[in-house]
N, C-alpha and C positions, 0 to 999 in steps of 0.2 A: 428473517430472510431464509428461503428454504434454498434446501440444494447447497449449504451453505460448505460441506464435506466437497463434492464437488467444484465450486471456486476455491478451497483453500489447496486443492490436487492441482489445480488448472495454476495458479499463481508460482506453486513451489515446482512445478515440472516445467512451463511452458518461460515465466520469468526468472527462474531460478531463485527463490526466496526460501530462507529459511523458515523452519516453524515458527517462531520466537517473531520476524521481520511478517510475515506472514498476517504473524496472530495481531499485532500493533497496526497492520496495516489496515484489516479489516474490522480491527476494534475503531479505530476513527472514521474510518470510510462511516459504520455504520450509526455512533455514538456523535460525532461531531470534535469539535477543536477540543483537545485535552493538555491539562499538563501534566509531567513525566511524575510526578507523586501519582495522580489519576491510570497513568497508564501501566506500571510498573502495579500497584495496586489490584488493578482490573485482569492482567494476565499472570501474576504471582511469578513474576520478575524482578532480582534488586534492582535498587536503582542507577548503579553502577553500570551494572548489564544493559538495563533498558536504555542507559546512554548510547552507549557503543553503539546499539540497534537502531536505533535513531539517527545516531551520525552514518550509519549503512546505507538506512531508505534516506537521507538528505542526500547521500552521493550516489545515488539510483535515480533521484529526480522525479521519488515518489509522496516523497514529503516536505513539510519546509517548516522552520521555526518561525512563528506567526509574529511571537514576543517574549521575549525573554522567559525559558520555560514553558511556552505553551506552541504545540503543533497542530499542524494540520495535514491533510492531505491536499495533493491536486485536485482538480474534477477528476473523478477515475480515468473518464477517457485518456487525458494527457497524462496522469499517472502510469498506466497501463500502457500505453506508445513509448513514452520516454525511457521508460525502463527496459523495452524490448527492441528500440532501437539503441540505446547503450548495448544491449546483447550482442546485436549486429554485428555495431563498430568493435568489442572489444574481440567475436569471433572473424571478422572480417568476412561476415557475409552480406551480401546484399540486401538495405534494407529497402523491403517492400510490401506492399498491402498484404497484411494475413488475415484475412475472415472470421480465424477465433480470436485472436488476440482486441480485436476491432467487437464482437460480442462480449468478451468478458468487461471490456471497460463500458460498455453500454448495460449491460449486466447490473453493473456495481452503481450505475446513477441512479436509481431509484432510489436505494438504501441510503446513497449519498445528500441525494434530494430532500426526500423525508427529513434527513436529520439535522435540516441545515433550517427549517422549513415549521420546526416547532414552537 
């Protein structure tokens, strides 16, 4: 995925994600459904930690426990809206159509698609 410095700027600035929720985010977006050994493993996070991070992006309504141990992301799109309209609501601004945020999640389906797709 190129440009890939560039979406991880765009995710932590525009949805406000840590590096760490970030780096989990776009490791599934791009890898596919993981479990937390896998994912904790792959970004050299414990796995204590990579909990926590997890129950983050589940309560961002960027991710979801598939099954017991194993996660997934949304389609980006809905990834990408839900979490930036939680922004909204939690700053009480008005949510409404944004052009980048609507690119980034269109952005990230390809990578998404590919990987779902092997």
């Amino acid at each position: 995925m190129k440009d890939i410095s560039k979406i991880v700027n765009l995710l932590k600035q525009y949805l406000e994600l840590s590096d760490e929720e970030t780096k989990i985010f776009l490791y599934i977006v791009i890898e596919g459904m993981k479990s937390i050994k896998e994912i904790s493993d792959h970004n050299g996070i414990p796995i204590n930690a990579c909990k926590k991070i997890i129950v983050s992006l589940i309560s961002k309504n960027m991710l979801l426990e598939y099954s017991q141990d194993l996660y997934e992301v949304f389609h980006p799109r809905f990834a990408v809206i839900n979490r930036y309209k939680r922004l909204c609501e939690e700053k009480n601004v008005e949510f409404k159509k944004n052009f980048l945020i609507d690119s980034l999640g269109l952005f990230l389906e390809h990578p998404y698609d590919i990987a779902r797709t092997k």
